[in-house]
N, C-alpha and C positions, 0 to 999 in steps of 0.2 A: 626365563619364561615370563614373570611378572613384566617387566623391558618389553617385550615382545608383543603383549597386550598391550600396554600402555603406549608405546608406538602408535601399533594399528588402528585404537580409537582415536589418539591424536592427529590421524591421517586422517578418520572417517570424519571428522568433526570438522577439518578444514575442507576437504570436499565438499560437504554438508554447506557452507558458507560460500562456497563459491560464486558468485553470478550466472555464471554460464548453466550451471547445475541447477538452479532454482526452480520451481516446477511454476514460472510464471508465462506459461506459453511463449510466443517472442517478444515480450517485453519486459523490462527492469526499470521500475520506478523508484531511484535510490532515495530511500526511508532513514537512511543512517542517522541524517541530521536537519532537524528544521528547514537550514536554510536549502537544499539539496534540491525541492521538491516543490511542486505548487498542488493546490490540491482545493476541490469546493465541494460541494452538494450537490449530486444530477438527479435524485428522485429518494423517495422516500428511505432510502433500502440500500441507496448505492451513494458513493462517493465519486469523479473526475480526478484524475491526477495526472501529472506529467514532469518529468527532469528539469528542472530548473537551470542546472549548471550540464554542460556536454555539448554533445552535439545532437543529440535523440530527442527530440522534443515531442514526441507523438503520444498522445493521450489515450489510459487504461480506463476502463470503467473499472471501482473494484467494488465488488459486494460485499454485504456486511450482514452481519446478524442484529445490527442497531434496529427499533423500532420505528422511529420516526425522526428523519433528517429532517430539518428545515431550511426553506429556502437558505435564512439569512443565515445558518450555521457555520460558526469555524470549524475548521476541520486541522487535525492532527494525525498524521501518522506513525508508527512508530516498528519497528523490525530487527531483529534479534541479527540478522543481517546486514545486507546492503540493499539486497533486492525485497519488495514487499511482498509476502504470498499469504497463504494460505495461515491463521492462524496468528499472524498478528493482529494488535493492536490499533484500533483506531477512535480517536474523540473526539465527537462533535458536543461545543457551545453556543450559546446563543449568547449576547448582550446583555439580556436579561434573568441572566444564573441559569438558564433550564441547560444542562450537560446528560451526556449518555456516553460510556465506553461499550466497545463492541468487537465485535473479533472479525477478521477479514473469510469469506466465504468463496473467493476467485477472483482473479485478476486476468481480465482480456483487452486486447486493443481495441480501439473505438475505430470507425473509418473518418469522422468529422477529427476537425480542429478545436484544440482545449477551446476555443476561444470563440468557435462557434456552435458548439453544445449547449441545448437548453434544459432548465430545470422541467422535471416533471412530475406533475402531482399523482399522476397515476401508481 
């Protein structure tokens, strides 16, 4: 019996990681590792990301719980995953030491390109 448990979470867990299963509407923006991922500042609140490496390159807004992104912030993200949702990790820095962690609030696709997205103050 103990075996039998121990299985069936080990099944629920790898589900649980799957890509496909992530509750990131249709898109995965893989957060596994640094280089994976590009990602900046689109307004106070929210972050731009998009795949680095693939063939998906279409850009998520993801929202955060951080108080105040700044334009010129780094940004990092980080996911217990492969795909980023709901409850991870994200840090934005500045240049000038001001940093904030914050946790991911939704992830949706953008209809613009990473590249022609602009920052907003609003």
């Amino acid at each position: 019996m103990k075996h039998a448990v121990l299985s069936l979470s080990l099944s629920l867990l790898l589900l649980a990681a799957t890509p496909a299963l992530a509750d990131t509407g249709s898109i995965c923006i893989d957060a596994s590792s640094r280089t994976a991922y590009n990602a900046r500042p689109l307004a106070q609140h929210d972050v731009l990301a998009r795949n680095a490496l693939g063939s998906d390159h279409r850009a998520a807004r993801i929202t955060t719980t951080c108080i105040h992104i700044y334009r010129a912030s780094f940004v990092a993200l980080r996911s217990l995953t492969r795909c980023i949702d709901k409850g991870d990790e994200v840090a934005v820095s500045t240049i000038d030491g001001r940093h904030e962690s914050c946790r991911v609030t939704g992830v949706t696709p953008v209809a613009e390109s990473y590249a022609d997205a602009k920052y907003s103050s609003e």
